[in-house]
N, C-alpha and C positions, 0 to 999 in steps of 0.2 A: 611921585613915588620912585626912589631907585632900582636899580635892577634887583638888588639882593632883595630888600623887602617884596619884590614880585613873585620870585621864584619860591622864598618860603611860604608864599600865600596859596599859589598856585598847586603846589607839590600835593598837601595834604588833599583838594578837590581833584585833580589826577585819577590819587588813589582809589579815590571814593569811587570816581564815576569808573573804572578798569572792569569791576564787577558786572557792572552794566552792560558795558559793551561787549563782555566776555555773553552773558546771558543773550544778547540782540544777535550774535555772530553765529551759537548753538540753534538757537529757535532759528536762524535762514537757513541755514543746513537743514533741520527737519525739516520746514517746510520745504526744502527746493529737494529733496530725496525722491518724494513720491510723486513728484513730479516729474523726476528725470527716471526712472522705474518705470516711468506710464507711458510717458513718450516710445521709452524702447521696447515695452511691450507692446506697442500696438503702430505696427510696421503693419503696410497696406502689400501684401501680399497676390501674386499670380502664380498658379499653379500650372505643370506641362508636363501630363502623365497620372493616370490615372490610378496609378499604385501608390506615386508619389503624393497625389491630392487625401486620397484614405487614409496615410499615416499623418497628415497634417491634422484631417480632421479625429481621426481617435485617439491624439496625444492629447486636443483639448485647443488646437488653435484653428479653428475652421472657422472663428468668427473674424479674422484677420485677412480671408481670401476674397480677394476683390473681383476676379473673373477666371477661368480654368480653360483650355484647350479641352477640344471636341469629344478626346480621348475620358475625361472626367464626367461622369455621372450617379457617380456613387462616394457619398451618402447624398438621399436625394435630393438636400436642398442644397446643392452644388447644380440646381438642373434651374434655380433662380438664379444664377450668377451669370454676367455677361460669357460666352464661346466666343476665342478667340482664334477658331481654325484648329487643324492638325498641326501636333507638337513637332511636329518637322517641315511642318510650313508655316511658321510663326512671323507675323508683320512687325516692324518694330516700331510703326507711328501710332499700331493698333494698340501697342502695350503702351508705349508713353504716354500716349491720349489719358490712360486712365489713371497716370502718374503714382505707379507703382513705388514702393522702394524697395523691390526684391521681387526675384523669378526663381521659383524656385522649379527643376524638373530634372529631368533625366538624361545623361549625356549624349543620348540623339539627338537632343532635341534642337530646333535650327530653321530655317539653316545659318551655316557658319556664320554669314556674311548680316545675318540679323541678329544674332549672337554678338558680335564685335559691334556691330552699331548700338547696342545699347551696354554694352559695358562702357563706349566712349562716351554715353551721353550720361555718365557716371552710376549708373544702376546695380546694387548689389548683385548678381547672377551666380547659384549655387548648383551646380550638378553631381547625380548620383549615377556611378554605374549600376548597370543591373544584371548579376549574371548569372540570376536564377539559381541562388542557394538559399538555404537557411541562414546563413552563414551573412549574405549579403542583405536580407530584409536584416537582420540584427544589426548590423553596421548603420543604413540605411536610418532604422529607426534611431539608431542611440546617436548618430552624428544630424541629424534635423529634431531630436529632442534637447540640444547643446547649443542649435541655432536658434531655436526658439524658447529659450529658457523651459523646460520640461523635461527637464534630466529625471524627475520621482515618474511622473507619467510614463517617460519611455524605457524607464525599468520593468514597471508593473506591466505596462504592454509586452514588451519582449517573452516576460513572464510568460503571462498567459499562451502565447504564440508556442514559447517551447515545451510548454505542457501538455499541450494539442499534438505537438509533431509528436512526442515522445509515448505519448499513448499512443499515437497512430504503428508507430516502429515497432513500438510491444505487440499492438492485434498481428502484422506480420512474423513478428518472430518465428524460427525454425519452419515455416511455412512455403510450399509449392508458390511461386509467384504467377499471377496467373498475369497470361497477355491483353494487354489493355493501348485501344488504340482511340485516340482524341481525334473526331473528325469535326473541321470548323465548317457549318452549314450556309451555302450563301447563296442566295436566292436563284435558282434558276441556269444555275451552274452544279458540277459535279463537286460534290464538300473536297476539304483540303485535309491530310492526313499532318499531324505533325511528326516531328521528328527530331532529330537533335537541339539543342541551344536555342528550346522554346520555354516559354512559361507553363505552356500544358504539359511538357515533357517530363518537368522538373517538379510537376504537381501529382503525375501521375507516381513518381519516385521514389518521391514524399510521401503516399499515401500505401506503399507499399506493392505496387505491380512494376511490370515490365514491358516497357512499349517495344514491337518489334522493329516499329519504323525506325528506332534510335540509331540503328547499324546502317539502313539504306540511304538513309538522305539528312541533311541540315535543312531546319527551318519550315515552310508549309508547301506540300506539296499532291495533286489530284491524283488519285492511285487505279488502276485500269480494276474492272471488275476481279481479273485475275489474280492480281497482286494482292486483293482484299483477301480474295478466298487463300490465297494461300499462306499468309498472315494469320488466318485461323486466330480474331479477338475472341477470349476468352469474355471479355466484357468492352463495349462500346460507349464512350463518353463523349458526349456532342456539347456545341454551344452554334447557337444562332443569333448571334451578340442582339440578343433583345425582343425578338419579332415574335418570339410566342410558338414558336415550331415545335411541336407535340413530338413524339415519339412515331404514334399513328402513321402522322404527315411524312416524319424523316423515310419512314419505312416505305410506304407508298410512291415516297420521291426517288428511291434507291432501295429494288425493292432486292438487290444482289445481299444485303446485309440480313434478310432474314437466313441465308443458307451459311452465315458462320456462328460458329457455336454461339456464340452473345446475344443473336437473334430468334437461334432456336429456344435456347431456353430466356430469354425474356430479357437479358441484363444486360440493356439499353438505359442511360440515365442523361441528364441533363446538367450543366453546369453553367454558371452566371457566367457568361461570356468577359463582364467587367474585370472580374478577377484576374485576366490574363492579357492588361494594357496596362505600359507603363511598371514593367514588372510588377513580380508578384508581392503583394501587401498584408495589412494587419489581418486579413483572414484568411489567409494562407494555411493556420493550425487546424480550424475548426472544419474548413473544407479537406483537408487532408486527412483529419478521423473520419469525416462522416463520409470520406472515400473509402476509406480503410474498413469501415465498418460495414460494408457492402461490399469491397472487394473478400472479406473473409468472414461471412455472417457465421460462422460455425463459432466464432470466439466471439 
């Protein structure tokens, strides 16, 4: 057969088959789509920071978290998950071992030199500051809702959160702010008062009071009997990160807190101690009304 008679013979089966191949090309695309969609939705995920671990898990990816730093205990089945230490004493064999592809936490977290050893062992590693605003959960949540494919999720979250603070702002409106001082209870020692560039500070501020220690000190600090009373809390908010410590018991441990007005008249309360590691998180609105709504029961 000559060439010309091949090429005319050939041309018109070409044709035919192009359709075909065009059809087998579309169907590998579909099927390798949802394939590659699934893959990158389901990144083996560690968490470091317990504010940071709540907004993973109330966007919707908390089935992605393979182990959480010590800090993490809330929601509670974060409390099945392997602990791998305080988020600023993080191992970096301890994380590889469980061959993560992403760590996500908070920019403490560390230290330095375990931080670089697993960015070198090529690990995604995403850090959030946290400097105790509304302002900064909002960021927080919408930049880890864009990491984790959940940008509708971490609208509606955000949502919710600003609607919580904004009713909390209204119960204060035009209103006396009453002093309000967060002591951290700890076992066997004198509680610690907070004070400026805390997460209780900035919860306390949120829900519409005014902490006095904000002017004396940065950070957590044990205040002498005197210092209490002359503080004069209008209202007393404690956490005993977990242990079950009554009100009763606080009182009785420190018993100087019945002679400031908070004491006298009863308005002693307790707060989930979790709320205030790893900066402040998705429940930040709902604990800030239901401050707010006790700091001014009149409205």
């Amino acid at each position: 057969m000559n060439k010309a008679l091949g090429k005319k013979l050939l041309a018109p089966l070409a044709a035919a088959l192009l359709p075909l191949s065009l059809s087998f090309s579309t169907m590998a695309t579909v099927i390798n789509a949802p394939q590659e969609a699934s893959a990158s939705e389901e990144k083996r995920i560690i968490s470091a920071g317990n504010g940071i671990t709540e907004i993973i898990y109330a966007l919707g990816a908390g089935d992605q978290v393979i182990a959480v730093d010590l800090t993490s205990n809330y929601p509670a089945q974060v409390n099945k998950l392997p602990k791998l230490g305080y988020h600023k004493q993080l191992s970096a064999e301890g994380i590889l071992a469980l061959k993560p592809d992403m760590l996500i936490g908070t920019d403490d977290m560390g230290p330095k030199s375990t931080i670089t050893q697993l960015e070198m062992a090529g690990l995604e590693v995403e850090s959030y500051n946290t400097d105790n605003s509304a302002e900064n959960i909002h960021e927080r949540i919408s930049s880890m809702a864009t990491l984790l494919g959940k940008e509708q999720e971490g609208k509606e979250l955000w949502q919710s959160i600003d609607n919580d603070l904004k009713a909390a702002e209204k119960l204060a409106e035009g209103k006396d702010k009453p002093k309000v001082l967060f002591l951290l209870a700890m076992e066997g020692r004198t509680p610690s008062v907070s004070g400026s560039g805390t997460e209780a500070n900035a919860l306390i501020k949120l829900a519409g009071g005014y902490n006095p220690a904000e002017e004396q000190f940065n950070s957590y600090k044990p205040l002498s009997n005197e210092s209490l009373l002359v503080m004069a809390p209008d209202i007393i908010i404690y956490s005993d990160r977990g242990r079950g410590l009554t009100q009763e018991q606080l009182l009785d441990s420190q018993p100087v807190l019945k002679q400031t007005p908070a004491g006298k008249n009863g308005r002693i309360m307790m707060v989930d101690g979790r709320l205030l590691l790893g900066g402040l998180g998705p429940r930040t609105g709902e604990t800030a009304l239901g401050l707010a709504k006790a700091f001014y029961p009149e409205s």
